[in-house]
N, C-alpha and C positions, 0 to 999 in steps of 0.2 A: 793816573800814575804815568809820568813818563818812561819814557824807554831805558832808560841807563836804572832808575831805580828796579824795573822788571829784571834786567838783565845780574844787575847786584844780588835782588832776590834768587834768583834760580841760582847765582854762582855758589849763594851762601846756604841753599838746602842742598847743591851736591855735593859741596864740601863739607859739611854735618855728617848729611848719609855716607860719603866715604871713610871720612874720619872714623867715624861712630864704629863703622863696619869693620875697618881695621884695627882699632884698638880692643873691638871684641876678641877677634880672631887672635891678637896676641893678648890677650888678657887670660883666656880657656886652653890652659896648655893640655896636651894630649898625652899627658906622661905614658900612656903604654903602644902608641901610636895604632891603636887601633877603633880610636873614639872612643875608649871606657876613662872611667879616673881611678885609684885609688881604691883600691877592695878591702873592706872591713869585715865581711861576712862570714871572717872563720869569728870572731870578735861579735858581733852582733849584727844579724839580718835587719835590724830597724833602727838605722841609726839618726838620730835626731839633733844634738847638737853638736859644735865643733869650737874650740878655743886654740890656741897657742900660746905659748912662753912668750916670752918680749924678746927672746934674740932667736924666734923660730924654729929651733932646737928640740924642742916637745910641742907634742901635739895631744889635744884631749877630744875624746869622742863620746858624746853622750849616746848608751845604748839602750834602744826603751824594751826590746825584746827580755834582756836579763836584767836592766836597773839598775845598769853601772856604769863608770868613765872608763873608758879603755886611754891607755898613755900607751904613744909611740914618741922613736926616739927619730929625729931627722937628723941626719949626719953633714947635708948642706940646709942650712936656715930658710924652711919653708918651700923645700923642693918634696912634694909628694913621693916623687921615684926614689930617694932615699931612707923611707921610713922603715920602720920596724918595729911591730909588736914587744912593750916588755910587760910580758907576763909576772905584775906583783904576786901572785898569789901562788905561782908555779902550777895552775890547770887551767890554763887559756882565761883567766876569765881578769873585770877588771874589777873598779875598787867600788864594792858592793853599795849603794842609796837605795833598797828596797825600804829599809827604816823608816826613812822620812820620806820618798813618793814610788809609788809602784808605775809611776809615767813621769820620769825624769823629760826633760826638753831641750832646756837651755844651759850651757855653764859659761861661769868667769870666773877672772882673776883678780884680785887687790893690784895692784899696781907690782909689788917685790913678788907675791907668787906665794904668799902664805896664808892664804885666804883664798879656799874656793866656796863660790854660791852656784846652787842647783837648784833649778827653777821648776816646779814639777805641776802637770797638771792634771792630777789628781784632786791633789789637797788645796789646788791654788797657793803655793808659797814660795818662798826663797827659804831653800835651807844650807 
């Protein structure tokens, strides 16, 4: 291998590894600037899945602790630091899937937001 293609190579593995390194570092924002993220724990200590609305605006949590979605409301689209617990049911809790799996995981949306599937891995299903 000549010299100019070594010298290309090393240019194009630092410039990966810095890129790479930088767009981590703004990718993982520090919303509470003390390295934690986003706390759901008054909501559920084991929380497993996570979705959004299409314009950012809600958020859904799968919690496998009590078997439910917890919905928050994000006030700027997809900014963590703006969210807020809404309590459907008026006692902290969210919108009950013990029914169909007692190990909720995963959730989605249909495309408009009227159709949620919960992925449970108990029963192995989509319900």
């Amino acid at each position: 291998m000549n010299v100019l293609k070594r010298i290309f190579i090393l240019f194009l593995i630092f410039n990966l590894t810095f890129v790479s390194k930088v767009q981590a570092e703004a990718t993982f924002n520090d919303i509470n600037g003390d390295g934690t993220g986003f706390d759901v724990s008054a909501q559920d200590t084991t929380p497993r899945g996570i979705a959004f609305n299409n314009d950012g605006t809600k958020m859904f949590v799968v919690g496998d602790t009590d078997n439910d979605i917890n919905e928050y409301t994000l006030s700027t689209a997809f900014d963590l630091s703006t969210a807020t617990f809404n309590d459907i049911n008026g006692e902290g809790s969210g919108f009950d899937v013990s029914a169909q799996d007692d190990k909720p995981i995963y959730i989605y949306f249909n495309n408009d937001g009227t159709k949620m599937f919960v992925i449970g891995n108990t029963a192995y299903d989509i319900n």
